[in-house]
N, C-alpha and C positions, 0 to 999 in steps of 0.2 A: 344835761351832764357835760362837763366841760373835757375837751380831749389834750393831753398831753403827751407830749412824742419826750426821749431823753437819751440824749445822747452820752455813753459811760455811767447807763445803769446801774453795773454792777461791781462799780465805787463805791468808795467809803462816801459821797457828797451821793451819789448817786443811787444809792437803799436806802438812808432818809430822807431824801429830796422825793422818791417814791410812797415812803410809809406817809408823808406828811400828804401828799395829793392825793393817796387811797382816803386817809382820814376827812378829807375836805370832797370825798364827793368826786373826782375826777376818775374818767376814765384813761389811765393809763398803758401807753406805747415804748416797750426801752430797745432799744438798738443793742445787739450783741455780736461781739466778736465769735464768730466759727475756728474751733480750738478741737484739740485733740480729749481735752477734761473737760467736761460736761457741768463741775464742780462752781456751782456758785454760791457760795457759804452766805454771801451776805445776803440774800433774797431768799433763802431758803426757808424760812421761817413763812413769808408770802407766797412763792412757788407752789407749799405742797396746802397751801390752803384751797380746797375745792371749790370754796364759794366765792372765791376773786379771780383765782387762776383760769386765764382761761375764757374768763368774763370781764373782771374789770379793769386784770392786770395781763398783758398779751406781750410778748418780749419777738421780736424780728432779727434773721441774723444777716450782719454785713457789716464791709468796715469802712474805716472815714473815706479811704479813697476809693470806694465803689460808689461811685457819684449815680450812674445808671440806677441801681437797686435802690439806694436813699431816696431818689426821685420820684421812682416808683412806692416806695413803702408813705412819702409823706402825701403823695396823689390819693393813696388807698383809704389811709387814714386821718386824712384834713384834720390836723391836730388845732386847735387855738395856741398852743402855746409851745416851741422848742427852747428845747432848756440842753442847751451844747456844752456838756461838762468832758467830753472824752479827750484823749491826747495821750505822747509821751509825759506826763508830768513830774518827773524825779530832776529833781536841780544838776543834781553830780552826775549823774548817767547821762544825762545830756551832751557835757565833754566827751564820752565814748562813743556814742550816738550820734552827731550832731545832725547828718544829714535826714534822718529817720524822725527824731524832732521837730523837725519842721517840716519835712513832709505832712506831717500829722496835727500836729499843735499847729503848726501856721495855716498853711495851704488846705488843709482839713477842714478849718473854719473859712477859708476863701469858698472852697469850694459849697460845700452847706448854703451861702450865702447867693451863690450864683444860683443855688436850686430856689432858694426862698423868692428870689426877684422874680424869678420865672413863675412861681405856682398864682393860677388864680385867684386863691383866697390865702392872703399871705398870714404865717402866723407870728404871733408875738415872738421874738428870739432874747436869749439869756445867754449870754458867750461869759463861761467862770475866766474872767485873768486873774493874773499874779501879780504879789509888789514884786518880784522879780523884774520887773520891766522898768522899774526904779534903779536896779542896781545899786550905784552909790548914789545917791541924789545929793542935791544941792544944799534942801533946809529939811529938817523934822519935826515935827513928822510931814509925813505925805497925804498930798487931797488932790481932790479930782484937778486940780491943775498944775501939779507938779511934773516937770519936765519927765520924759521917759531916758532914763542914762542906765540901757540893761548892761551886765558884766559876764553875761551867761548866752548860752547857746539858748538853753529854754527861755533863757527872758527875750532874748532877741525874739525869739518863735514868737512868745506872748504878746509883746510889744506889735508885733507886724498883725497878729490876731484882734487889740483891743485898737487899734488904728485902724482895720480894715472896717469893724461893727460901726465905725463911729463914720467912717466915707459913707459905705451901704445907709445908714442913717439917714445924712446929710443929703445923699446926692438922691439917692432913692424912695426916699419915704418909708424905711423899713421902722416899723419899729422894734429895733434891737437897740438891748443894751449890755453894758460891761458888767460883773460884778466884778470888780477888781479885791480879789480874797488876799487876804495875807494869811502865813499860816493858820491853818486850824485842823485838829486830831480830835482822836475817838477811840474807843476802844476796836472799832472797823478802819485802823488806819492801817496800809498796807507795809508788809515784812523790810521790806529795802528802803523805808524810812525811818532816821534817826529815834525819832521818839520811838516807835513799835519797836526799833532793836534794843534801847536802853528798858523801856519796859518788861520785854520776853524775857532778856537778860536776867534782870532781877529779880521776876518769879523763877527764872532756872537756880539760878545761887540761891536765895532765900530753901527751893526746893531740893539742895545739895547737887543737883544736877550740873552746874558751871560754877567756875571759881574765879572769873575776870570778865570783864567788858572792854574791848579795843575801840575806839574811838578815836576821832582824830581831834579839829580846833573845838571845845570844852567853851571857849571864852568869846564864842562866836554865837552873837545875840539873835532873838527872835519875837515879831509878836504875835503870839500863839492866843488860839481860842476854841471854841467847842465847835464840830460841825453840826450837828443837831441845831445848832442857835443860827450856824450860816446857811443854810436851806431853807429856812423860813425867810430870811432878807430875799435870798434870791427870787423866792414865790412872790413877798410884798414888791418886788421890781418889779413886775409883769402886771402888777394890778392897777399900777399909777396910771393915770389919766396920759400923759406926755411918756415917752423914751427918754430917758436919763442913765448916767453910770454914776456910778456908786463905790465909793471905798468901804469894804467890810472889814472890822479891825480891831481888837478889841485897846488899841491906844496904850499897852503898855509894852516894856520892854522886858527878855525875861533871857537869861544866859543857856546854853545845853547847860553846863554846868546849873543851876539853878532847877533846869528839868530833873537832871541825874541825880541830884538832892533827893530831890518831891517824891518821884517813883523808887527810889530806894530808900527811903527813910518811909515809903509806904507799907514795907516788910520790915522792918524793923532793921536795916540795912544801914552801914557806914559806905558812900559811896566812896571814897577815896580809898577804901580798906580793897578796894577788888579793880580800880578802874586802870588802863593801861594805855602812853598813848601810841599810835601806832600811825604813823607815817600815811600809810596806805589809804587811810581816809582824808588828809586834808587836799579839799580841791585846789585846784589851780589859780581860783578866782572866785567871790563870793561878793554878794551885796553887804552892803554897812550899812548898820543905823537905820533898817529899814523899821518902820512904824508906821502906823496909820492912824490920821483922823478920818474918823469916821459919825463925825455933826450933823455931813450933810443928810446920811441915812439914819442920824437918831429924830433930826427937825423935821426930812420928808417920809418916813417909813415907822416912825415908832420903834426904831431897832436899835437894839445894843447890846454888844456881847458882858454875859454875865457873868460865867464858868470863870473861876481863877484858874490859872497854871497848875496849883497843886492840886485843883478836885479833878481837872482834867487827867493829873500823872496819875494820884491814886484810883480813878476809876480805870485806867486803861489798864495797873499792873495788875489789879483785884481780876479783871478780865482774862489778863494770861494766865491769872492761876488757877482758874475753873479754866481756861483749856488746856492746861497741863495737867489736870485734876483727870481730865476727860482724854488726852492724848489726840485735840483736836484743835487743825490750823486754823485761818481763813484761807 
């Protein structure tokens, strides 16, 4: 049985990236932040299963910068595989945040890395980056060679995080690699991102509960894809013969507006009849034109993202509306 350690378990990449290695036979290790709520909605469904929990599924509590305990928890349970998805990861809260972001998103994965050099039997590592570390680039779309030009506190973070995986590589022998993610959502996407707020939105109006959606740039493009389809890339990473990094992406381009459409025309909804725009949201600074090819992981991995933009929105709104049905978050 194969062991796997995860760091931001209890993510949206982070419950299917679980469901898919419970599935395939792994015995499973997640890293959990020690919180005042106890409440992890998206494992829940795993947690209260007797016959995994416990056994095949085992969650450890500590956080990125408790290097001490990590050391010890990856000593205890000699994983084969870390799979490093945790961090500040919100684009715009990064501007409020900044030093806190890379505490965590950068130096988070520094640190991880210095514990991996050190342990005797070192394991495969999986560091999730962001096309955020693109910012505005040069040409589009974006491949494993395109220059890193981030516009962002978090892309900076990422940026310092998918350069560090790739030094420890080189100089070390580790084998770590990047998956470098461009968007991608679920109906387990969390509350303070865009897509889950336009979604929640539209089951709240649809459900006469809200009569507007505040939003800020509308014409500020993305390429979106399903995380269910990106947890599987990231596990076919880890399987490759060689450490390589990887653009996961589903290659097209898709507006908020364009989102706001799909999830409100998924209720029968006019979105222009409710939308509002609202200062308050547009960041200070955002990437352009960010898009990914992603050949090199259909040529070496078999992967490609399949989910359209629209089955993506209408499954996520259908989502809100059984947990408004139920009067339940994540």
């Amino acid at each position: 049985m194969k062991k796997a350690f995860i760091t931001g378990i209890t993510g949206q990449d982070g419950s299917y990236l679980t469901e898919l290695l419970l599935s395939k036979g792994y015995e499973v290790h997640g890293l959990v932040r020690r919180a005042s709520s106890m409440q992890r909605a998206r494992l829940d469904h795993l947690t209260s299963d007797n016959n995994s929990y416990g056994k095949q599924l085992l969650l450890h509590y500590s956080d990125l910068d408790d290097t001490t305990t990590i050391r010890r928890l990856l000593l205890k349970t000699l994983p084969d595989e870390v799979y490093h998805l945790a961090g500040q990861s919100h684009v715009g809260l990064s501007f409020e945040i900044p030093e806190s972001t890379c505490e965590f998103t950068a130096m988070g994965t520094l640190k991880l890395l210095e514990i991996i050099r050190d342990l005797p039997n070192k394991p495969r590592l999986l560091h999730v980056g962001s096309s955020e570390i693109f910012g505005i680039p040069d040409h589009s779309p974006q491949n494993e060679s395109t220059p890193m030009n981030p516009v962002t506190p978090y892309g900076v973070a990422k940026a310092f995080a998918v350069q560090m995986v790739k030094v420890y590589r080189e100089s070390f022998g580790l084998f770590a690699c990047n998956a470098i993610c461009y968007n991608h959502e679920s109906p387990r996407r969390g509350e303070s991102f865009v897509t889950r707020k336009i979604c929640s939105v539209a089951a709240a109006i649809a459900a006469g509960k809200a009569t507007e959606i505040r939003l800020g740039n509308i014409d500020s493009q993305r390429d979106w894809g399903y995380a269910p389809e990106y947890v599987e890339a990231m596990w076919r990473i880890l399987q490759q013969d060689e450490p390589e990094d990887f653009i996961l992406a589903s290659g097209k381009l898709n507006s908020v507006q364009d989102f706001l459409a799909a999830a409100f025309g998924a209720v029968g909804l006019e979105w222009s009849d409710h939308y509002v725009l609202d200062p308050r949201f547009v960041r200070p600074n955002e990437g352009s034109k960010l898009v990914g090819d992603a050949s090199k992981a259909f040529s070496m991995l078999g992967w490609k993202a399949e989910t359209t933009v629209s089955q993506i929105a209408s499954a996520m709104v259908q989502h809100e509306v059984s947990l408004l049905a139920r009067s339940v978050t994540w």
